[in-house]
N, C-alpha and C positions, 0 to 999 in steps of 0.2 A: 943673581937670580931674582926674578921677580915676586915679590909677597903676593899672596892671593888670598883675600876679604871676601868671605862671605857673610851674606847676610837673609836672615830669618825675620822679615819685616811683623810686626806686631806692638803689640801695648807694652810684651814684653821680646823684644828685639834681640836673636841670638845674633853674634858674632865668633865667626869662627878666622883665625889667622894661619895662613899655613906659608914656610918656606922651605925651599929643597927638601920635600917629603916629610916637615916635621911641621907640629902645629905649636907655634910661638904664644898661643893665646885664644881660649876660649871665654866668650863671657856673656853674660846679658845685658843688655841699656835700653835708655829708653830711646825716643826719635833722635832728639836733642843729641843724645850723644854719639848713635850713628851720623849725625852730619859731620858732626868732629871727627869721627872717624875717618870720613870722605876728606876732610880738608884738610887732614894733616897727613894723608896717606898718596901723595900726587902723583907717582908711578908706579902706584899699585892696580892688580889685577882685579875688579871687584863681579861678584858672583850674587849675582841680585836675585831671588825665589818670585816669581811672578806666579800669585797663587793661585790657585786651582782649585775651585767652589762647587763643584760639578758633585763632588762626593757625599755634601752636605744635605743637596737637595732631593736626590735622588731615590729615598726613602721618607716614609709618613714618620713624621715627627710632634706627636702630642698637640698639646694645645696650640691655637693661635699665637696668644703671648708668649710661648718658646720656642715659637717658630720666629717668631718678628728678635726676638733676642737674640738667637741665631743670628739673623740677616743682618742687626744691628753690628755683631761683632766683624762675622764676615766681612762687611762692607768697608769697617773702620779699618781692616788689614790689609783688603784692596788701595784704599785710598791711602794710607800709609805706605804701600811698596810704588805707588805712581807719583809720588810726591820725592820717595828718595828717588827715583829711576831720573823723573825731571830735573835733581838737585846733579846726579851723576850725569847729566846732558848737560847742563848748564857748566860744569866744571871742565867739561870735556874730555872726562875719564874713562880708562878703560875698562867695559862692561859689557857681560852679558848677563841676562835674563835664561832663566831655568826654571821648571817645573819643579815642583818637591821633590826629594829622590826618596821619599817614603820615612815612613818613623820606625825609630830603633829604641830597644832599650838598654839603659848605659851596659850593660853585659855585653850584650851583642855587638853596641859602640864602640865598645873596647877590643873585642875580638876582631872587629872589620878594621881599626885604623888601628889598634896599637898605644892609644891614648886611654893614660892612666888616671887622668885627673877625673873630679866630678863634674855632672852635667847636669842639668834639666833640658827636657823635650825644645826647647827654642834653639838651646846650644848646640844639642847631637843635630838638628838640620841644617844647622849650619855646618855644622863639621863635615856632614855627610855632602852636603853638596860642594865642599871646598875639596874633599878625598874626592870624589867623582869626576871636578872639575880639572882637579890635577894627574888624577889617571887619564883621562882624554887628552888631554892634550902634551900628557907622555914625558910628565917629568923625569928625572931618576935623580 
């Protein structure tokens, strides 16, 4: 059965590992080490979060200079998930691109997968979008 890698692109980079309905490995890294991750994982399934900004902007947010800090961080997560996506083009791996599947708290994390270990916010979106990705396409 095929491993399935997700990843939570950012400064701090969830990785979620899941095979035949169990997850082998949650963790955080930085860019660096999600490439290693792509390169030592070469017929793995990987599950890329193409992010979604739209929620940031959408409401008045204080001053200028926390508005531009915002956009500054925003921006650097964009260009971090287009850089892994190009690095998973260039390798010629198998991937798709997903939306967030929303944030959970490790409670709830644990109630929806089953997974006992600890998390931070980077980690449960990755989880969640690897538990999502693997109900879609119907594992057992």
């Amino acid at each position: 059965m095929t491993k399935i890698i997700a990843i939570d692109p950012g400064l701090k980079t969830g990785i979620a590992i899941m095979q035949q309905n169990v997850f082998l490995d949650i963790f955080t890294t930085d860019f660096w080490g999600c490439i290693e991750i792509i390169d030592n994982n070469k017929t793995a399934m990987f599950v890329l979060e193409k992010p979604n900004t739209n929620h940031v902007w959408h409401k008045k947010i204080g001053s200028a200079n926390y508005s531009a800090s915002i956009g500054l961080r925003v921006g650097s997560v964009i260009r971090e998930a287009q850089l892994i996506e190009r690095h998973l083009l260039l390798r010629t791996a198998n991937f798709v691109l997903t939306t967030p599947a929303g944030k959970s708290t490790a409670t709830n994390f644990k109630n929806i997968t089953g997974y006992e270990g600890r998390t931070n916010q980077h980690e449960r979106d990755a989880g969640l979008m690897a538990w999502t990705y693997n109900k879609q396409i119907g594992v057992k």
